[in-house]
N, C-alpha and C positions, 0 to 999 in steps of 0.2 A: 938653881931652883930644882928642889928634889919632894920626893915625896918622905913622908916621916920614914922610912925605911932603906933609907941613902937613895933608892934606886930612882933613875932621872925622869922628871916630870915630862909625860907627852903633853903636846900643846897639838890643840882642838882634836885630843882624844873624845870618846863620848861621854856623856857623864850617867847619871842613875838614869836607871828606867824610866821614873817617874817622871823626873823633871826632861826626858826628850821627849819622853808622850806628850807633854802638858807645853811644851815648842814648839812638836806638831802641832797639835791644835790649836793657837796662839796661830801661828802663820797661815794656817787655813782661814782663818776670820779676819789676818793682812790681809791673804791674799785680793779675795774676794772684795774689799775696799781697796784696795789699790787697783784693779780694773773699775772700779767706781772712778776713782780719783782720775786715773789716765782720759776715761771720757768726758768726766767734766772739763779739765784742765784743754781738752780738744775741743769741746765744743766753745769754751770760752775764747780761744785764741781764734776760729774759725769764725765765729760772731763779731768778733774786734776789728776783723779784716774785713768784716763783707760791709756791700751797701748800708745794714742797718745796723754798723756799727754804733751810730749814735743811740740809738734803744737801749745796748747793751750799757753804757758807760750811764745815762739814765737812771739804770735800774741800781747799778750799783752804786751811785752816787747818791740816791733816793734816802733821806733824812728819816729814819722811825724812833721813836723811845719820848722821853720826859725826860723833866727836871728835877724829881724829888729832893725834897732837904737839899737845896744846893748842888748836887750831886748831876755831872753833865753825864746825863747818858741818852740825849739827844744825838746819837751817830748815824752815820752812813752805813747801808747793807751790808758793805765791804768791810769797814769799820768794827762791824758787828760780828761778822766772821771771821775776823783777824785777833779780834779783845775776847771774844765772847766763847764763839765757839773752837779754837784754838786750846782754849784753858782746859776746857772736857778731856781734849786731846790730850795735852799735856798733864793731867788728872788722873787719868789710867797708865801714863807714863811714869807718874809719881809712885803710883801702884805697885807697877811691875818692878821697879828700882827696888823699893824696898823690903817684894817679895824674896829678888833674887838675894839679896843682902843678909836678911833675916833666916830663910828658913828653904832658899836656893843652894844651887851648884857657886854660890859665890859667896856665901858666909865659909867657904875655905880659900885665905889667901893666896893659896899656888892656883886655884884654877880663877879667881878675880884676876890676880894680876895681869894674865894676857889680854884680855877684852877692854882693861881700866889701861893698862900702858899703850896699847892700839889705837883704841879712841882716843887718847891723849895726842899720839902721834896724827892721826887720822884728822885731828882740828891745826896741831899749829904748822903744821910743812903747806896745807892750804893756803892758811894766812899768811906766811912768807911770802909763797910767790906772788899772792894777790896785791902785797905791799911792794914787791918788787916792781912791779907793772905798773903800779900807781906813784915811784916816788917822785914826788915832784910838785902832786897836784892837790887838790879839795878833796879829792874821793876816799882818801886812805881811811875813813869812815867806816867804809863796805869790808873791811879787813876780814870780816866773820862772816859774811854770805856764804862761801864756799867750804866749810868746815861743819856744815851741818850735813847727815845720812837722812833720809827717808825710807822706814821701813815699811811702808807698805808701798811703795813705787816699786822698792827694789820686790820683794816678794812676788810682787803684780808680774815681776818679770820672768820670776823663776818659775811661776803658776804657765806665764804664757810657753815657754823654752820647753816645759815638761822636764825638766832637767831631775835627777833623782837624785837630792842632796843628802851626804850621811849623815847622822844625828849631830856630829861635832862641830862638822859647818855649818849647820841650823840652829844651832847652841851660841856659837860663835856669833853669827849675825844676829839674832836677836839682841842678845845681852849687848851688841858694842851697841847697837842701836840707843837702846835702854840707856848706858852711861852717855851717850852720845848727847841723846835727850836732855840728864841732868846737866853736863856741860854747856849746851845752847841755853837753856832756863838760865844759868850761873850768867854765862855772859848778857844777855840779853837785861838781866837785873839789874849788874854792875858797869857797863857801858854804854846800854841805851835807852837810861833814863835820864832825860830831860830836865826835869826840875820833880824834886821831892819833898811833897807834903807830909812832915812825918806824922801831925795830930792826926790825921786820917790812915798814914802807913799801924801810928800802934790802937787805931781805933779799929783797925780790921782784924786783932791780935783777938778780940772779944769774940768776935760769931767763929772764930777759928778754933778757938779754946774749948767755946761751947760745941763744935763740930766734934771735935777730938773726947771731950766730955762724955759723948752719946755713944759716940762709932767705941769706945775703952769698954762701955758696957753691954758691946753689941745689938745697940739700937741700930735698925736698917729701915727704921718707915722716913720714906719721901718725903713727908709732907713737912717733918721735924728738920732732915740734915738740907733736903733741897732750899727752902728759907734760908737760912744758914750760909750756905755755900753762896750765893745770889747776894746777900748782903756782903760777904767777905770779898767775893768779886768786885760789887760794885764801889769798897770801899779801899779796896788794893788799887782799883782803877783811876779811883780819883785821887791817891798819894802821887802817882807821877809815875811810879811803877809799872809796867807792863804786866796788864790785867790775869795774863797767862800764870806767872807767879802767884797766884791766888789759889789754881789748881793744883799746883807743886805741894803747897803746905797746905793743903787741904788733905791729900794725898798723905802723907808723912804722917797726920796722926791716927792715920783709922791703923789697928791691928793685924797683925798677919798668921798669927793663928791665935785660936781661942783658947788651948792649954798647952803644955811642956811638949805634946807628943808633936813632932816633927809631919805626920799623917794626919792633923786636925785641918780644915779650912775655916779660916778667919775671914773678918768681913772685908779682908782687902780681897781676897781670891775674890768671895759674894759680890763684891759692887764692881769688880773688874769684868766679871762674866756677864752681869749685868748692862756695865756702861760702852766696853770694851763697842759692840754693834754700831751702838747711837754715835761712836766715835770715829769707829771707820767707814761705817754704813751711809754716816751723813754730816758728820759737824768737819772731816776732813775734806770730803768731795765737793761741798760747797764752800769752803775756802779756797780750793784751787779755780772754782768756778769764777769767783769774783778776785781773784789772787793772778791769775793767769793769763786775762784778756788784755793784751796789750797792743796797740796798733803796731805794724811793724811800718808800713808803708812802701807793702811792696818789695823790688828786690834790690832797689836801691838802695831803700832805706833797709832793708835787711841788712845788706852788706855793710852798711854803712856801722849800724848798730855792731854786727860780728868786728869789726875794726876798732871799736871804742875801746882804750885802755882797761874801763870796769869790765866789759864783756870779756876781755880777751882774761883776766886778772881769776874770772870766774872762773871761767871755763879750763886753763890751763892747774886752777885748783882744786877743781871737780875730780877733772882725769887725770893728773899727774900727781898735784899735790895728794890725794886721799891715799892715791897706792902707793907713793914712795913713802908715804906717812905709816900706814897703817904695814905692808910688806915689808917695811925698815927696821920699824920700831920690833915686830915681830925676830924677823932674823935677828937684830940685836940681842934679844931678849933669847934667841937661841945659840947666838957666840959664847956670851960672855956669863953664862948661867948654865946650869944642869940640864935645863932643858933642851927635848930633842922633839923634831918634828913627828905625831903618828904615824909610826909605820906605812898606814895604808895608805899614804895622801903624800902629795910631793910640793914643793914650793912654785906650782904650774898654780894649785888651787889655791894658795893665799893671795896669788896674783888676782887670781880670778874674784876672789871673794873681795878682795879692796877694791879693785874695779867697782863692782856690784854695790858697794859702801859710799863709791864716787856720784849716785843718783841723791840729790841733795834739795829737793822738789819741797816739800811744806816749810821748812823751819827754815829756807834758803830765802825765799820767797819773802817772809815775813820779817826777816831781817832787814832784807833790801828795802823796802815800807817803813822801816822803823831809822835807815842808816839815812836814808836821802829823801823822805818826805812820801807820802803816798800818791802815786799820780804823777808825780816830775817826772825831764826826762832824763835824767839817772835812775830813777828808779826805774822805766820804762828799759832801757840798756841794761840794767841788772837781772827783769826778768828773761829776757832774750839771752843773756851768759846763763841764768841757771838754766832754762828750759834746753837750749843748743846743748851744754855741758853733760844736762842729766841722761840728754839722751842719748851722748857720745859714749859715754859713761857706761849706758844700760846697752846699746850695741858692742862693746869690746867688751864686759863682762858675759854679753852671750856668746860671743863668737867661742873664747876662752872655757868657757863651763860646758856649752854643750862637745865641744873638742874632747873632755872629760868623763862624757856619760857616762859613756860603757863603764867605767871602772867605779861610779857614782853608784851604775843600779848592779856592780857586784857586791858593792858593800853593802847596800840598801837589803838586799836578798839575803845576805848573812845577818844582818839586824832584825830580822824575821823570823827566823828556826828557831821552834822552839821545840825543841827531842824529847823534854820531859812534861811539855803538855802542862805545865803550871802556871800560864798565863803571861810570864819573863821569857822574853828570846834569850837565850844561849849565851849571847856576847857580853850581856848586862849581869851576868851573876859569875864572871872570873876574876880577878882580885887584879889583874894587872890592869882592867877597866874601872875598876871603882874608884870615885875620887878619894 
């Protein structure tokens, strides 16, 4: 793997100016929802335990919505932010996929490939060992719990650690995130749908088309694509399909820039700025709220849970599986190819960063809910493996990253000089940085 002029492609170099400013600020609007998410996801589990746990399981089980045209969207609160508000999430995820694709640092295949082969690696070495743990039994259902990232857990974390991450590692974990994303959506499609309506799967093909129809001629009023998007939901929701998928290809047809120039923002960037908040700010933190609360019963039944086959399958795919996954796939991709690790960064920080890739909090979550029933107690043992996991996970990626600082805020401090005073740090305008 080389660049067009023989010479050997860095992996998790930096890439353009533009698109690390615009990863900054993207992870500053994670981060900030990901200490959202951390405290709801606590306050739910601490509620599940105490005396009034039953209030909480109540509230979440609490029945809201209609019937329309046949159409069951008579759900439960949990239900509702699992189908509903999920989609939003994975909506701006649609987003960002097909900014970086289109008019990103990943419409060039040498700098796609490490984050696409990563996350590739980063889902099926999970799945292995979770199937290994489980052969024998019912469960091997859950194969996909531990192969999903959370990136605003992981960010929440890097926000809390203060760690000074270079631009390339920032680049890095967003983007696997991002394909990560598309991958869980793929799977979740293709193996945990139940039974499939297809008059209703290509009747949602209609308000999706007319989505796409508006957002092509950069229509952005509410009141047009939101109807729109609400129907395409509730009619993806009733083919059998998991309602999330509704926000994927909702995402897919709005545009990513307005004309040829590469510097235009299109109304994918516009609605992403837009929704991006509403999605970390609140449709993620209250899915962990009602996603999270699980009885454990104490430390027996704690123990008991951390010994189940599912938990242990989780857990050992969270922490081991993600970073032999992801650290593998990479080294490989540096044996057997042109590519050579950046200079500045050593094979300590890929460790570290899959680590950091191993916190697998919302889409883990939601999977468990969809593999073994909502409420059972496998699904019960699957949030106690993701929750223990993630957070196994998110302490060995600190220990390991903050180990690294210092040479994190040397590079950090080098991404900053700018000598000639034109707005571009120094590092961004020498040719052996540019993708």
């Amino acid at each position: 793997m080389s660049k067009a002029d023989g010479t050997p492609q860095r992996l998790f170099s930096r890439g353009s100016f533009l698109e690390s400013s615009r990863t900054a600020e993207i992870l500053r609007a994670e981060a900030t929802g990901g200490l959202l998410l951390i405290i709801a996801a606590a306050v739910a589990l601490v509620w599940a335990n105490s005396p009034w746990r039953d209030a909480y399981f109540d509230l979440r089980n609490t029945v809201v919505g209609f019937t329309p045209f046949d159409l069951h969207l008579d759900l439960s609160l949990g239900a509702w932010a699992a189908d509903g508000l999920l989609a939003i999430f994975f909506f701006v995820a649609g987003l960002e996929l097909k900014r970086e694709f289109v008019a990103g640092d990943l419409r060039d295949p040498r700098r796609a490939a490490l984050p696409v082969i990563a996350a590739v690696g980063g889902m099926a070495v999970p799945a292995v060992i979770f199937v290994l743990w489980n052969l024998g039994t019912d469960d091997l259902v859950g194969w996909a719990i531990p192969t999903a990232t959370d990136i605003a857990f992981a960010v929440a974390i890097l926000a809390v650690i203060s760690t000074h991450l270079p631009s390339g590692l920032r680049t890095f974990l967003l983007t696997l995130a991002v394909v990560d994303d598309l991958l869980a959506i793929t799977v979740i499609a293709l193996f945990y749908t139940d039974h499939l309506d297809v008059p209703y799967l290509l009747l949602s093909l209609v308000p999706i088309a007319a989505f796409g129809f508006l957002a092509q001629r950069g229509v952005h009023r509410g009141w047009l694509l939101i109807p729109l998007a609400v129907v395409a939901w509730a009619l993806v929701h009733e083919s059998g399909v998991h309602a999330t998928v509704a926000g994927v290809a909702l995402a897919f047809t709005v545009p990513v820039r307005t004309s040829v120039s590469d510097s235009d923002r299109g109304l994918a960037e516009h609605l992403e700025h837009l929704i991006r908040p509403i999605s970390a700010g609140f449709a993620v933190p209250v899915f962990a709220f009602f996603a999270a609360g699980v009885y454990v019963g104490g430390l027996d039944g704690l123990r008991a849970a951390l010994t189940d086959q599912i938990a242990l399958g989780i857990m050992c795919g969270l922490v081991l599986g993600k970073t032999i996954g992801i650290a593998g796939s990479t080294w490989l991709l540096s044996t057997f190819t042109r590519a050579d690790l950046d200079e500045e960064l050593s094979w300590v920080d890929v460790i570290g960063m899959s680590l950091l890739a191993g916190i697998g909090f919302t889409v883990s979550l939601l999977i468990g809910e969809l593999a073994f029933g909502y409420g059972t107690r496998e699904d019960d043992v699957a949030k106690v493996g993701v929750l223990v996991g993630s957070v196994c996970a998110g302490l060995l990626a600190t220990i390991v990253l903050r180990a690294r600082n210092r040479v994190y805020r040397r590079i950090c401090e080098l991404e900053q000089v700018d000598s000639d005073a034109d707005g571009v740090p120094d590092v961004y305008q020498r040719g052996d940085d540019s993708p």
